[in-house]
C-alpha positions as CSV (number, residue, x, y, z in Angstrom):
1,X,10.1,4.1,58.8
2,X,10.9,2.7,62.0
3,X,13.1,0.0,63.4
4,X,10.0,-2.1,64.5
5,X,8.3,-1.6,60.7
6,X,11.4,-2.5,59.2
7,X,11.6,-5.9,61.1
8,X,7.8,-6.7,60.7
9,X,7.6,-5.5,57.9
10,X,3.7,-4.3,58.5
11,X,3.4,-1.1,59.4
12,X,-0.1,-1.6,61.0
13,X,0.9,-3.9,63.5
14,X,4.4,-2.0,64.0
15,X,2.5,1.0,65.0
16,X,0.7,-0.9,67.5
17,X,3.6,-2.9,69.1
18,X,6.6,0.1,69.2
19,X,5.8,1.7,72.3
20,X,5.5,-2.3,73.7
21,X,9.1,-3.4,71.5
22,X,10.7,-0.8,72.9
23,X,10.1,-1.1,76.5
24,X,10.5,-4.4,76.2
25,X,14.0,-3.9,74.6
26,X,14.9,-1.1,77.5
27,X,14.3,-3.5,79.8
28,X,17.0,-6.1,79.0
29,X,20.3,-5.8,80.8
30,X,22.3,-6.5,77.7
31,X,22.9,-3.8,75.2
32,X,20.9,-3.9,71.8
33,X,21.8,-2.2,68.6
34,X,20.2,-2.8,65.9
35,X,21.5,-1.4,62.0
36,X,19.9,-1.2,58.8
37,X,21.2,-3.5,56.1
38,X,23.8,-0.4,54.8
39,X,25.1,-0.3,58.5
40,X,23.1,3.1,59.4
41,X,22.0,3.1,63.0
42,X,18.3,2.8,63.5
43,X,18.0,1.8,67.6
44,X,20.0,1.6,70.7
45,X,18.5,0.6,74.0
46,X,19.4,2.2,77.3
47,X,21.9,-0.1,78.5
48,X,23.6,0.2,75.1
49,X,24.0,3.8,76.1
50,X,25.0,3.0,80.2
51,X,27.7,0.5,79.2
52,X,29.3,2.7,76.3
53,X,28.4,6.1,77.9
54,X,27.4,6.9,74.0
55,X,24.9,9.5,73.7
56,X,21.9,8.0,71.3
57,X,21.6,11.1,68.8
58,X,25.0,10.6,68.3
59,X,24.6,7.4,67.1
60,X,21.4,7.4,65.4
61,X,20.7,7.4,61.8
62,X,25.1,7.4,61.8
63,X,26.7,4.9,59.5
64,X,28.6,3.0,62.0
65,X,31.3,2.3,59.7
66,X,32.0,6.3,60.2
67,X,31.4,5.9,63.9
68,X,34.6,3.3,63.2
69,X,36.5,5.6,61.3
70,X,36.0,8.2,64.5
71,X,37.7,5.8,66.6
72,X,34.3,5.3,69.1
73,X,34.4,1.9,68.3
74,X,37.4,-0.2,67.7
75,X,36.1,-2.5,65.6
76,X,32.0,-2.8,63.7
77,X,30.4,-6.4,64.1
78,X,27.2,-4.9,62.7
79,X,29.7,-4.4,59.2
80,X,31.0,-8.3,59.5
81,X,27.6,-9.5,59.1
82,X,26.2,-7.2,56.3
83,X,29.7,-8.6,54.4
84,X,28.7,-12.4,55.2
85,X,25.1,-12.4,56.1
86,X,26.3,-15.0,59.0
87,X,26.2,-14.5,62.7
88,X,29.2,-13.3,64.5
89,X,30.6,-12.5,67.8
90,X,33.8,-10.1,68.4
91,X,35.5,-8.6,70.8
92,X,34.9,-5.1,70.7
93,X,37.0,-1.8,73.0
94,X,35.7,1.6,73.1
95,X,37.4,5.2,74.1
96,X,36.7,4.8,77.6
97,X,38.7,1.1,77.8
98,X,35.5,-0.7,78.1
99,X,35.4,-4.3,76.5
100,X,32.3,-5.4,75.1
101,X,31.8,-9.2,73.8
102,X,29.1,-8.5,70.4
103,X,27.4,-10.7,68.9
104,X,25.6,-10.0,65.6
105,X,22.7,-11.4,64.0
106,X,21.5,-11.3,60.2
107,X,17.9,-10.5,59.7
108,X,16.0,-11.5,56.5
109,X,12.7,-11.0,54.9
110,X,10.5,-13.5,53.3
111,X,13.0,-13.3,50.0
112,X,16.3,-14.0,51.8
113,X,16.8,-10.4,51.7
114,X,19.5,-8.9,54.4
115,X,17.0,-6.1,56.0
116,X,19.2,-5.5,59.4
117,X,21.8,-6.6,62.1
118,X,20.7,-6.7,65.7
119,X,23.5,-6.6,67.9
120,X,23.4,-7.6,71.3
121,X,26.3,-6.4,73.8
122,X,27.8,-7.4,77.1
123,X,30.0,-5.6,79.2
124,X,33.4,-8.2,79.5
125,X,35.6,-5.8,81.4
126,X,35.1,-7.3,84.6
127,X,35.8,-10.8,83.3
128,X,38.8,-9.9,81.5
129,X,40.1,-8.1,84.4
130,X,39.6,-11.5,86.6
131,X,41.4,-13.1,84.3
132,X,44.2,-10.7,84.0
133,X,44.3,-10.9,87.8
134,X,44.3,-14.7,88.0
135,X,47.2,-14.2,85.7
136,X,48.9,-12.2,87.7
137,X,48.3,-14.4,90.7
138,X,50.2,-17.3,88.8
139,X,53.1,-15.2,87.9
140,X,53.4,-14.1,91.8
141,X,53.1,-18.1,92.5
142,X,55.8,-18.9,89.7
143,X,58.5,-16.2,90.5
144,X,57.9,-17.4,94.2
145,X,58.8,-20.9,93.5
146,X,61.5,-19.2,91.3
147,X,63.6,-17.1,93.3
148,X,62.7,-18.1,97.1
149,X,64.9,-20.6,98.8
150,X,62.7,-22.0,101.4
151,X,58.9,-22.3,102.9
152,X,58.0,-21.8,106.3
153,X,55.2,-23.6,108.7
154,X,52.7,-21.0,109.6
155,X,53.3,-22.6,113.2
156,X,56.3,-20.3,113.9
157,X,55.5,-18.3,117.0
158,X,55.8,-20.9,119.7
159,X,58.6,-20.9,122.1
160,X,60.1,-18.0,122.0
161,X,62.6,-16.3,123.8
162,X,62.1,-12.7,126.0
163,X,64.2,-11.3,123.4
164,X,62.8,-12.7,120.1
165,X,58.8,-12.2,121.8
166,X,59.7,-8.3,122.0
167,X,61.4,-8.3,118.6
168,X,57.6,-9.7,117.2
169,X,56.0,-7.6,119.6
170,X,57.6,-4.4,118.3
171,X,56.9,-5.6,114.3
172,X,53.6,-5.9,115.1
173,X,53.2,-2.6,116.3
174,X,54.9,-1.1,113.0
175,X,53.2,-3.6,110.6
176,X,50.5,-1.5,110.6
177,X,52.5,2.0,108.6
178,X,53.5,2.1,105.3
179,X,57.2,2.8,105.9
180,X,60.2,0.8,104.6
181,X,61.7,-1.8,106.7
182,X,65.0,-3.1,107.2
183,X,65.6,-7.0,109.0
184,X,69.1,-7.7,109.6
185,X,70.3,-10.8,111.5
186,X,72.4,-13.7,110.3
187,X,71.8,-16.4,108.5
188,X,69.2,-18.5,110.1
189,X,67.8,-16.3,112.4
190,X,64.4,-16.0,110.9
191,X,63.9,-13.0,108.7
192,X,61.5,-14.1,106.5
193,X,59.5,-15.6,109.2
194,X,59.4,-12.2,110.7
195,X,58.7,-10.9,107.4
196,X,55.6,-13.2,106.6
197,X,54.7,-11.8,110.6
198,X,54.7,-8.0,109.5
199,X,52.4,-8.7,106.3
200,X,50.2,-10.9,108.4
201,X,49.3,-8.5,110.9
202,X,49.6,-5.0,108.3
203,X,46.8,-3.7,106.3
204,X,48.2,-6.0,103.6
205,X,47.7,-9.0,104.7
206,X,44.8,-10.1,102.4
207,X,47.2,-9.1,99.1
208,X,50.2,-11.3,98.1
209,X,53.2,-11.8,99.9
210,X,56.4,-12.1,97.5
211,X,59.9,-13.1,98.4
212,X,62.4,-12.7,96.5
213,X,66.1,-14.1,96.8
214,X,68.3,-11.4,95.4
215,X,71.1,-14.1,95.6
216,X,69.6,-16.2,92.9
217,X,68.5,-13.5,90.8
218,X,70.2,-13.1,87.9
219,X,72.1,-9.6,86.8
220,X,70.8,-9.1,83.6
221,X,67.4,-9.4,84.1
222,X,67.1,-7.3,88.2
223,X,65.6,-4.2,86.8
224,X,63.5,-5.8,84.3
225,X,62.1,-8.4,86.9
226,X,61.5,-5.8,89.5
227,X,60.1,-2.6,87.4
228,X,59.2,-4.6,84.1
229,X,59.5,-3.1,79.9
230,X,57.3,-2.3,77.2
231,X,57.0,-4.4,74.0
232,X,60.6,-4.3,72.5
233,X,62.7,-3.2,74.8
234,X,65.0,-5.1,74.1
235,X,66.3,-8.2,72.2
236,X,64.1,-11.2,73.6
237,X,61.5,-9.4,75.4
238,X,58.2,-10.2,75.3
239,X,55.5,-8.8,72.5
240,X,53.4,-7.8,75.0
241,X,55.8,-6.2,77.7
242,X,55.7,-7.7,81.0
243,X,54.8,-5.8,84.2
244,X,57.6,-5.6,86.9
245,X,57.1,-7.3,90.5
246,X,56.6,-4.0,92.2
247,X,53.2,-3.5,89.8
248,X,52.3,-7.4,90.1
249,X,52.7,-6.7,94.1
250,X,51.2,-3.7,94.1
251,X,49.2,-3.2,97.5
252,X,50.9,-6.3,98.7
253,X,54.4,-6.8,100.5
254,X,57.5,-7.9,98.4
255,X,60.3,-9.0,100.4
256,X,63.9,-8.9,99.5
257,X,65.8,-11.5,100.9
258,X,69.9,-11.0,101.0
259,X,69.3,-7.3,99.6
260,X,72.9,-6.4,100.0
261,X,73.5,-8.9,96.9
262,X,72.3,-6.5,94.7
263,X,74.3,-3.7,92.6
264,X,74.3,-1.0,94.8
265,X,72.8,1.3,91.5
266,X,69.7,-0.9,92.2
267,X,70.0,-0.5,96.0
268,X,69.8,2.9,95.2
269,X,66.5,2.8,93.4
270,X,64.6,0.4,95.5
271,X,64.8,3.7,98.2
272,X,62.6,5.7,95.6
273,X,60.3,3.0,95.7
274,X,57.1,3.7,97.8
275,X,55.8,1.3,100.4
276,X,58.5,-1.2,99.6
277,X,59.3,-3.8,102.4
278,X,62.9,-4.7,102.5
């Protein structure tokens, strides 16, 4: 018996419609798969298979609990509603890191009888990685308003001496490598506005721009601010880890204001660091 007999339950007019049903069910951009009322595969459309990269004999006629078990899925909504016979929606990962939002729905013949779950499934990677990066975004915004010191008027190239016109002129020319840089001037002279210059004419300039105040950073948490921990690495540290400002920057420029605050150990290792701008 087929999918389509099982759900119309008349296997004259099933044998008529299948080729139809399942072109019709092919052509939907959402996944579809559909489960007996025991949880054994009976149908997957194609973009089932091109947003899991599953093969479909590998899944057909398979109890999905033991596709579970192997670890292909990380979770069965297709079991959830054969245990309460109620629709439900999970998130669900696979192997390949792909999220999927599934939603399943309870079929019933004419006596109330549970026949099949059809599952319908939409890739959520892209969404979820949007909102990872809006995260992101507003950490970069909150550690800016944290550990920098002042803000700057985009209007800052306007009457400027020989000397300060050929400094510019000469970052401009570099702001286009990768290579570490080094400002030095005193207090007041404008570092960080030649800083903000470099990223605005480099590569970067369309990625964030972080600065960071080494001066009001505090010891105990440099290294764990800049290069970030797993989950428990120490007492107080978040469940989830926390990703350091060199990943949250990443492809960006992150500035270190008063650098030679820091413990030279730390000096040390932000020279390993690739395409760091200090």
């Amino acid at each position: 018996m087929t999918w389509v007999n099982l759900l119309a339950n008349n296997s004259k007019d099933a044998d008529i419609s299948y080729q139809i049903l399942t072109s019709i069910m092919n052509a939907l951009d959402d996944g579809v798969y559909i489960t007996d009322h025991l949880g054994t595969t009976l149908f997957v459309n194609d973009a089932y298979l091109k947003l899991t990269h599953l093969n479909r004999e590998d899944l057909i006629d398979h109890p999905i609990q033991d596709l579970v078990n192997q670890g292909v899925f990380s979770r069965s909504v297709s079991m959830d509603v054969i245990q309460t016979h109620q629709k439900t929606t999970i998130l669900q990962s696979l192997q390949n890191h792909t999220e999927l939002l599934v939603t399943g729905h309870p079929v019933f013949d004419q006596e109330n009888q549970l026949i099949a779950v059809i599952t319908s499934v939409r890739d959520i990677t892209v969404l979820l990685q949007a909102q990872k990066d809006q995260k992101e975004l507003e950490d970069i915004r909150n550690t800016q308003k944290k550990y920098s010191t002042r803000k700057l008027n985009d209007n800052y190239l306007t009457n400027l001496s020989d000397s300060t016109n050929k400094t510019f002129n000469r970052a401009k020319r570099i702001a286009h490598s990768d290579i570490k840089i080094l400002i030095q001037g005193n207090t007041g002279t404008g570092k960080t506005v030649l800083a903000r210059f470099i990223h605005k004419n480099s590569p970067r300039k369309d990625q964030p721009f972080l600065e960071i105040n080494c001066a009001t950073m505090p010891d105990g948490l440099l290294e764990s601010e800049l290069f970030g921990y797993v989950p428990g690495a120490f007492t107080g540290a978040l469940q989830k880890g926390k990703k350091g400002l060199f990943e949250v920057v990443n492809g960006g420029t992150l500035f270190f204001d008063e650098v030679g605050d820091l413990p030279l150990a730390l000096q040390a290792k932000l020279l390993k660091i690739g395409r760091a701008h200090v």
